[in-house]
C-alpha positions as CSV (number, residue, x, y, z in Angstrom):
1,X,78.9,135.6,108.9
2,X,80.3,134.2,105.6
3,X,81.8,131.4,105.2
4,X,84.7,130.6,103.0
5,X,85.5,128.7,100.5
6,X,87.5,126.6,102.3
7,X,84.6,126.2,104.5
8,X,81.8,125.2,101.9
9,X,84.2,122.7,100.3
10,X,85.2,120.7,103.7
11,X,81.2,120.8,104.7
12,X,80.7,119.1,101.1
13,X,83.4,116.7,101.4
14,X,81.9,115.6,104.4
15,X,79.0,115.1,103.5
16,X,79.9,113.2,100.5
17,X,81.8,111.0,102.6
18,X,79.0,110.6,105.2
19,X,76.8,109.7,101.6
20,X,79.5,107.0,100.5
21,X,79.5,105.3,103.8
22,X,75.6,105.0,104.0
23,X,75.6,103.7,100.3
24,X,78.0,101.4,101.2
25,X,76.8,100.3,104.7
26,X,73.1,99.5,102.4
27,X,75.3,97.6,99.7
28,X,76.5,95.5,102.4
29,X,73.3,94.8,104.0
30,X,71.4,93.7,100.6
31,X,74.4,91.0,99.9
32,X,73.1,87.8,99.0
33,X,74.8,84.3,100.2
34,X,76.6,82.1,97.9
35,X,74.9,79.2,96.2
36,X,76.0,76.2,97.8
37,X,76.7,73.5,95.1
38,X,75.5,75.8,92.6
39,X,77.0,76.0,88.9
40,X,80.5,77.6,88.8
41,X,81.5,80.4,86.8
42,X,78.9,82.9,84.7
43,X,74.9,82.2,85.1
44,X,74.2,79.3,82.7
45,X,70.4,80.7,82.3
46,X,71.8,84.2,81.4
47,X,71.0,83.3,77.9
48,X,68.1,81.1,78.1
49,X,70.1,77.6,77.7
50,X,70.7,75.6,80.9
51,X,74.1,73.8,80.3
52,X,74.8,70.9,82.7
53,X,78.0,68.0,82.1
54,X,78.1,69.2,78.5
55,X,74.3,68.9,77.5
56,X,72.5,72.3,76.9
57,X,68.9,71.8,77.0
58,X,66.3,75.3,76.0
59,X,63.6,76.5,78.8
């Protein structure tokens, strides 16, 4: 029996779907807490520097 192309294309939506919800099920197990009292805003280390009350000091 052959299938159609109607056929192929729902089989591969569904298992695109199927992929997309395990990707996103393992996205929501890996999420890490929030830093409690942690800086706010972008990483301060992300370029080396550590800024804290207006006084950068270099690692």
């Amino acid at each position: 029996m052959k299938n159609s192309k109607s056929d192929r294309i729902k089989a591969a939506a569904h298992r695109a779907l199927e992929e997309a919800h395990n990707r996103k099920k393992e996205l929501e197990e890996t999420k890490l807490d929030l830093e409690l009292g942690g800086p706010k805003g972008l990483e301060p280390t992300r370029f080396g520097d550590w800024e804290r009350k207006g006084i950068a000091s270099d690692f």
